[in-house]
C-alpha positions, 0 to 999 in steps of 0.5 A: 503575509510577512515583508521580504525583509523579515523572510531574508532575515529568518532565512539567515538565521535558519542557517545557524540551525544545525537540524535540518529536519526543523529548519523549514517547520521551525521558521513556518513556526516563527511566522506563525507567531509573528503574524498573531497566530501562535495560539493555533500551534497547540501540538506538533504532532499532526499527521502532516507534520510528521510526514514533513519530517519523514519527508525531510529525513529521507531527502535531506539526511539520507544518502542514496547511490546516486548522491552519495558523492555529493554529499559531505559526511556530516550531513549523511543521517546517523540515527542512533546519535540523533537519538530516534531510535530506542536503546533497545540494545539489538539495533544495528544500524549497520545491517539494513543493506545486508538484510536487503542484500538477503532478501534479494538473494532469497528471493533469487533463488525462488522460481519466477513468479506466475499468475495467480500468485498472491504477493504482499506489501514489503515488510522491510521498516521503514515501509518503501511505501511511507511517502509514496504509493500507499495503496501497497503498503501492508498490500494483497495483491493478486498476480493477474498478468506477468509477459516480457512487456508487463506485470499487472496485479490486482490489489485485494485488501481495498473494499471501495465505496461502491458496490455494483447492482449484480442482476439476473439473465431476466434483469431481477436484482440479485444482490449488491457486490462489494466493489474493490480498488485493484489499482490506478490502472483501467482494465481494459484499453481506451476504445476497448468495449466491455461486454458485461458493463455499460460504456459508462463504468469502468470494468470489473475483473470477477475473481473466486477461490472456492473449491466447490466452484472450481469442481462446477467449472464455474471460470478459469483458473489463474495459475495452479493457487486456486484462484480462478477467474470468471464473467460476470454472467457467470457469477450472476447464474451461479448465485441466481441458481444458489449454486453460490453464495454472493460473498464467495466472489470478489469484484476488483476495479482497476489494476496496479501495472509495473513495466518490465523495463528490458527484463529487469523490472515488473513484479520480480524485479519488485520482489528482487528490490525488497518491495514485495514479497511472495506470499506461500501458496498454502497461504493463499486460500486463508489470506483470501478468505480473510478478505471475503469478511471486509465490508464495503468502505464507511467512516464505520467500516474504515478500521475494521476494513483496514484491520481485517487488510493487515491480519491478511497480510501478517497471514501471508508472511513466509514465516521460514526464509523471510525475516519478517519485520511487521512488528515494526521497526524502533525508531521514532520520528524526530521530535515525536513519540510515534513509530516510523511503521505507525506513520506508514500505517496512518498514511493508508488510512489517511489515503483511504479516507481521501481517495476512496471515501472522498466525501466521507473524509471529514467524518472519518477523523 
């Protein structure tokens, strides 16, 4: 703690600093040594920090539509001249909104996305996802639901921890699914029941993408991509009569809902911002076999797991009408050596490691 005296008199000095990204930090910084603990400021480059810095950058710098006219000119962000940006010599900081202007006009030219569509995290840098919505970063999502009212997608490239005991009509274990994370969103409604799991579980949606499978009739297609969607009892007498393999089924909980918002929004309203983007149908059966190969969610199976989720969705990029970006963009945070794409990437596993490890987080850095 520090008296209100020492606080006003820092906070007049601040006013002098003409880099609003250090203000804050700097002056947490100072009450740090003042207090005796300037020994604990060994680096500046934490994961929190930089994201602080992302976070000031995007709110302090950075005019949007709806601010623009409020804000004076010497406080709209130039990256180049404040040097985060390598001299690369083929940046222009001029082209972002016409490559986003492109994009939606591509993307308007496609026909509406249908169920069963696989779509993909945006691949603009920086990511739309850095700062919120980091289970959609670098994402696979398949499109389960798409009316006037709302669009509903399960996400694909986020193995949990739990896996689900999967038995046969006569009650004998047959083998443990690997569970994945579909989104925030529950599967069914509140007062809904579910027919294949206790009252005490949250639903699960069975999903495959095998040939052989579609040939039995095991499920029901979603859409003409060769996704196909079944029961639980389904999967269970396919695997229980060696007509499958276990691993050739995905378990999804939970969903990711986008509201249509008058026509305007849901999935193709995502695409059309630049958000996400339409992964080609030939693409589908190799994307989701990629998936299959991703373990249920450890400390140990945390990298792998995330990096078998980005060669899918670098798998998925339409390589002719979409300017493909995953190679990252080339400016830095300020004041540090590390990517803008790099920090997006820290930030899912740093998501990961909180919200689906839980527990295992502290071993997890």
């Amino acid at each position: 703690a520090t008296d209100t005296g020492t606080i006003w008199d820092e906070l007049h000095s601040q006013r002098k600093q003409s880099e609003p990204r250090e203000v804050g930090y700097q002056m947490w910084r100072t009450f740090m040594k003042k207090i005796g603990k300037g020994g604990d400021l060994k680096r500046d480059d934490y994961f929190s920090d930089l994201m602080l810095k992302e976070w000031a950058t995007e709110m302090c710098l950075i005019a949007t539509d709806d601010d623009e006219e409020n804000i004076r000119d010497d406080q709209i962000l130039d990256l180049e001249e404040y040097g985060d940006y390598e001299d690369s010599g083929d940046f222009d900081s001029s082209s972002s909104m016409d490559e986003m202007i492109f994009r939606a006009l591509e993307a308007a030219k496609g026909e509406p996305i249908k169920v069963g569509t696989l779509i993909r995290g945006s691949s603009i840098q920086p990511s739309p996802n850095l700062l919120h919505d980091h289970p959609l970063h670098k994402s696979t999502i398949l499109v389960f639901q798409n009316d006037e009212k709302l669009s509903v997608g399960l996400i694909l490239n986020l193995p949990d921890t739990d896996t689900y005991a999967l038995n046969s009509k006569e009650g004998v274990l047959l083998t443990e699914m690997n569970v994945r994370y579909g989104g925030s969103s529950s599967a069914v409604e509140e007062g809904e029941e579910d027919k294949d799991k206790s009252s005490d579980d949250k639903p699960l949606v069975w999903l495959h993408c095998n040939a052989a499978l579609r040939d039995l009739r095991i499920g029901a297609p979603l859409g003409d991509n060769g996704v196909w969607t079944c029961t639980q009892d389904q999967v269970a007498r396919a695997i229980d009569l060696n007509l499958a393999f276990p691993e050739e089924f995905m378990a999804v909980e939970g969903l990711t809902v986008w509201e249509q918002e008058g026509g305007a929004g849901g999935i193709q309203g995502e695409v059309l911002a630049g958000n996400l983007e339409v992964v080609p149908p030939e693409q589908t059966s190799e994307v989701w076999q990629l998936l299959l190969t991703q373990a249920p969610l450890t400390v140990e199976t945390l990298d792998e797991n995330i990096s078998i989720s980005k060669k899918a969705w670098a798998m998925g990029a339409d390589k002719i009408g979409d300017k493909d970006r995953a190679e990252g963009d080339s400016r830095f945070v300020y004041g540090s050596s590390t990517r803008v794409s790099d920090l997006a990437d820290d930030a899912l596993r740093v998501w990961m490691a909180i919200f689906l490890l839980g527990d295992g987080v502290s071993s997890a850095f």
